[in-house]
C-alpha positions, 0 to 999 in steps of 0.5 A: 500500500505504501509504494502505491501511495507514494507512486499515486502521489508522484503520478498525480504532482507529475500531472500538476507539474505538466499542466502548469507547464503547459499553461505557461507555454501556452500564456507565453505563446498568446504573449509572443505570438503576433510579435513577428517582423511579417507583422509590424513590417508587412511586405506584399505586393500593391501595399502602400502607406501615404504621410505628411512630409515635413522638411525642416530645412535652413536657409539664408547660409544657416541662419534661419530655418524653413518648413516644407511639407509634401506627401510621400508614398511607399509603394510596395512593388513586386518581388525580385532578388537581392544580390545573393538570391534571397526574396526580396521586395522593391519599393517606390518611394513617390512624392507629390506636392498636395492631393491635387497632383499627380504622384511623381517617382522619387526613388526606390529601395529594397525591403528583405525579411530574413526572419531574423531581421528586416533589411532596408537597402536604399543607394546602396545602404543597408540598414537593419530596421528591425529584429527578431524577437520583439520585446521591449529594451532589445537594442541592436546596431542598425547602421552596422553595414554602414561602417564602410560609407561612414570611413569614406564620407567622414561627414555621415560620422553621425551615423556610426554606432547606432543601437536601435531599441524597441519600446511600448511594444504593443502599446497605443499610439495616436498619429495623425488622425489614427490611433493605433492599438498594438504598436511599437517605436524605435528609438534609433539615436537622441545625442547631443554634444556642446552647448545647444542652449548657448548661441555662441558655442558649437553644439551638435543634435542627432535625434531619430526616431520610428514607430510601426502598427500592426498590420500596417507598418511604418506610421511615423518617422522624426529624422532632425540633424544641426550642427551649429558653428560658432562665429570666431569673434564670439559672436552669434553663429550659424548651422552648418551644411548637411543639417536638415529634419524629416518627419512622417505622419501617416495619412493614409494605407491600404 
């Protein structure tokens, strides 16, 4: 009777033990399991996505600063191949003054989902957007593969040593008109070096930023670069050449 007993009692802390596991397998998978690349980055052929371009520029030799706004369209094209055979797509990147004109093409890139990343190549470029799993605080280097361009063009030194970190993964977000219920933002670089309050002191700032929604993809995007130089006599000063901002606002998708 007492080796029954006790074989009974391990049988039925086995069956326990085997529920609970199965129970947080189970939680863990409902947690994670729309939290893919394919989800917040869905590629197919004829999506699109419309924003609100605002270009902050500056003029009169660095002096004063201009906003130009344009809408953008990303335009998912068709599938093709990268240069080492893996599927891949191709966008349109098009651009038109208002919704009165016609779309006019800008330029075009390539979007690849490897399962483990997203790769967004553009002239040449590579940037890593987005890497797997998703989950808050998970940086990684978004701008590695652009070490070589950065050692030739000396003056994209801003770009180098970038950790992307994802943040408010499923969380809500308003943008534009829309307010978005499982979203994500990465935050790319928010740098600054000098003096930025002080007009008579160099100071540099770097800020980029995007987020995604499910099922829809990119729905914002903040770019701002300044690099501000001092007068030699102390005096005032001006931004210097290369300084410029973006940011999207979706305003449209499919």
């Amino acid at each position: 009777m007492k080796n029954k007993k006790v074989s009974f009692t391990c049988g039925f802390l086995y069956f326990i033990c085997s529920m609970l596991l199965l129970i947080s397998c189970k939680k863990s998978s409902d947690t994670f399991s729309t939290q893919t690349l394919n989800d917040y980055y869905p590629l197919q052929t004829g999506k699109y996505i419309t924003y609100q371009l605002d270009s902050l520029v500056y003029i009169s030799f660095g002096t004063r600063d201009s906003v130009i706004t344009n809408e953008l369209k990303y335009q998912v094209d068709s599938l093709i191949t990268d240069n080492n055979g893996r599927p891949a797509y191709r966008v349109f990147r098009l651009i038109r003054k208002n919704q009165q004109d016609a779309w006019r093409p800008e330029s075009t890139f390539m979007v690849l989902n490897t399962g483990m990343n997203i790769e967004f190549v553009e002239d040449n470029l590579k940037y890593i957007k987005m890497t797997a799993p998703i989950q808050n605080d998970k940086s990684w280097k978004g701008n590695c593969y652009l070490s070589n361009f950065i050692i030739n063009n000396p003056s994209y030194n801003y770009l180098d040593n970038w950790d992307y970190t994802y943040s408010n993964v499923g969380g809500q977000e308003v943008v534009g008109n829309y307010t978005l219920a499982n979203t994500l933002t990465i935050n790319q670089r928010n740098e600054s070096d000098g003096l930025p309050d002080n007009p008579d002191a160099y100071s540099e700032i770097v800020f980029a930023q995007e987020k995604y929604a499910q099922g829809i993809g990119m729905v914002y995007k903040k770019f701002f670069r300044k690099e501000y130089q001092p007068n030699s006599n102390g005096t005032g000063g001006n931004v210097a050449d290369g300084s410029y901002g973006v940011e999207y606002t979706m305003i449209d998708h499919n």
